[in-house]
C-alpha positions as CSV (number, residue, x, y, z in Angstrom):
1,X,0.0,0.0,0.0
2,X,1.3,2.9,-0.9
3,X,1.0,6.6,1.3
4,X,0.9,10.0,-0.2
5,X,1.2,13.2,1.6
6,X,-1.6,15.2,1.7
7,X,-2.9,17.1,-1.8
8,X,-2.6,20.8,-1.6
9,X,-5.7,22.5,-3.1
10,X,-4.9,25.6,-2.6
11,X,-2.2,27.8,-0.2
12,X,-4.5,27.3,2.8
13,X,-6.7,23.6,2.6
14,X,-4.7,20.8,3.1
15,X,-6.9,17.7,2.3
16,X,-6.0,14.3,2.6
17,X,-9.3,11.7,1.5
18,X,-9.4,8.4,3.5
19,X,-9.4,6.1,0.4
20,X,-7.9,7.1,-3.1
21,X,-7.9,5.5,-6.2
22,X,-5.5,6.6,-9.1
23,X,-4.3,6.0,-12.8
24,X,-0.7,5.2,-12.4
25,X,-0.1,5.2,-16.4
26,X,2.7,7.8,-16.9
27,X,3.4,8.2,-12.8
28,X,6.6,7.1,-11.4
29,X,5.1,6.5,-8.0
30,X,8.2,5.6,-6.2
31,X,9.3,9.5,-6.6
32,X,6.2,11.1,-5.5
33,X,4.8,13.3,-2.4
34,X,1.7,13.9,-3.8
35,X,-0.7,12.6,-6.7
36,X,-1.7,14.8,-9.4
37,X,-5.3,15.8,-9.8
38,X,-5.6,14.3,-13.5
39,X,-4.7,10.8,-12.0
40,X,-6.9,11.0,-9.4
41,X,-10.4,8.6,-10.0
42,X,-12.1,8.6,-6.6
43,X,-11.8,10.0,-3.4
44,X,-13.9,7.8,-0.3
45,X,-14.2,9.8,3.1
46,X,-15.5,7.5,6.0
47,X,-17.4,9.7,8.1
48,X,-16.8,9.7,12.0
49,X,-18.8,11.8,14.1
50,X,-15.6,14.3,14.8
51,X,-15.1,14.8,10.7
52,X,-19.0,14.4,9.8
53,X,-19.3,18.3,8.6
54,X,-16.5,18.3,7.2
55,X,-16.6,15.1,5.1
56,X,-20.7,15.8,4.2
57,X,-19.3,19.4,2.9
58,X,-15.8,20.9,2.5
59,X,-14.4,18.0,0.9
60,X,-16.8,17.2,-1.2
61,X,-16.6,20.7,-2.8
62,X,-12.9,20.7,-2.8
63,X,-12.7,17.2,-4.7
64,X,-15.4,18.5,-7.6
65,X,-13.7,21.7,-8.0
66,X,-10.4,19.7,-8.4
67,X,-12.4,17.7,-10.8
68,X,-11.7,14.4,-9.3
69,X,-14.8,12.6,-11.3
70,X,-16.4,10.1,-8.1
71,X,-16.9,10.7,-4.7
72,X,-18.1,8.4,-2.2
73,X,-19.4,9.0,1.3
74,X,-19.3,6.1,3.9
75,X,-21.3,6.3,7.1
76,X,-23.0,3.7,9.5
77,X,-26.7,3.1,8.9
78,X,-29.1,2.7,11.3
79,X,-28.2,-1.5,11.8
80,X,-24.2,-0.3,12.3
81,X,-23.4,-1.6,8.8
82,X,-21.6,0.8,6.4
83,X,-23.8,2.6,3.9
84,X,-22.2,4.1,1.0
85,X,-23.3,7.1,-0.5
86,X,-22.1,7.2,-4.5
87,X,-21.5,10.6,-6.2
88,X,-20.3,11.9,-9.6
89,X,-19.2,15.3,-10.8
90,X,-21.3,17.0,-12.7
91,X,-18.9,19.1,-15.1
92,X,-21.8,21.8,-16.1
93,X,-23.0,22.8,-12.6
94,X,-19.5,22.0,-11.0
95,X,-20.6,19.7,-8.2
96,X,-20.8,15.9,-6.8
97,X,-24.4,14.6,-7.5
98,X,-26.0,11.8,-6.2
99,X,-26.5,8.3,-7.9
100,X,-27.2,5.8,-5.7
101,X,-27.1,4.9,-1.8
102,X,-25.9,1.2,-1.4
103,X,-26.7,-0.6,1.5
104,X,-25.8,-4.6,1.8
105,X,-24.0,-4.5,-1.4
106,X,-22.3,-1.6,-3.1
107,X,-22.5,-3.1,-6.9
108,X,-21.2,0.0,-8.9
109,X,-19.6,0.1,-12.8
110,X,-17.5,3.9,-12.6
111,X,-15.2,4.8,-11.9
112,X,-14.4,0.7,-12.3
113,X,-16.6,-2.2,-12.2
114,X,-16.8,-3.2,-8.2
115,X,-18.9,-5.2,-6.5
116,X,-18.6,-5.1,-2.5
117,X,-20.2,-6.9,0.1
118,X,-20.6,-4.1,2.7
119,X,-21.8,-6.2,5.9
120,X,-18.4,-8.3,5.3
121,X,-16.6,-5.3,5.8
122,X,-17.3,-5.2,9.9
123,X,-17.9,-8.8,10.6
124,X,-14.8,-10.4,12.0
């Protein structure tokens, strides 16, 4: 696994996404602090009651304005199992919109074809 610093989106926002997946074509990896935006496929934040605000709002504006192209949002529901909140950037307007909540199975074809059993995730 590898471990970038944190993505600087501007001279005062530091943001570092929980979960990031990335095009590595043309990257040499080994070399890097940070990953450029273009690479950059989907950001996951896993919400926590300390970072909710800030992972329901800031981020989420940061990443589309970046134009990273998916966003997801992971939260417990209301049985403790995670619940996954799928977004896309809508290039006209700017912003993550919504596509699908996924609960039990997050079954999804962008930015890749994935198929996750969610309750898996927490059961030991």
């Amino acid at each position: 696994m590898r471990r970038y610093a944190s993505r600087v989106f501007d001279s005062r926002n530091w943001v570092r996404p929980d979960v990031v997946v990335h095009d590595e074509s043309g990257l040499d990896v080994r070399t890097m602090d940070t990953l450029p935006l273009r690479s950059v496929l989907l950001a996951v934040e896993v919400v926590v009651p300390a970072t909710r605000s800030t992972d329901r709002f800031r981020k989420p504006a940061q990443y589309a304005e970046a134009g990273i192209p998916s966003y997801w949002r992971v939260e417990r529901g209301d049985n403790d199992l995670p619940v996954v909140h799928e977004f896309r950037l809508d290039d006209a307007q700017g912003v993550h919109l919504p596509v699908a909540v996924h609960e039990g199975l997050l079954r999804t074809d962008l930015p890749f074809p994935v198929e996750i059993d969610l309750k898996q995730l927490v059961e030991f």
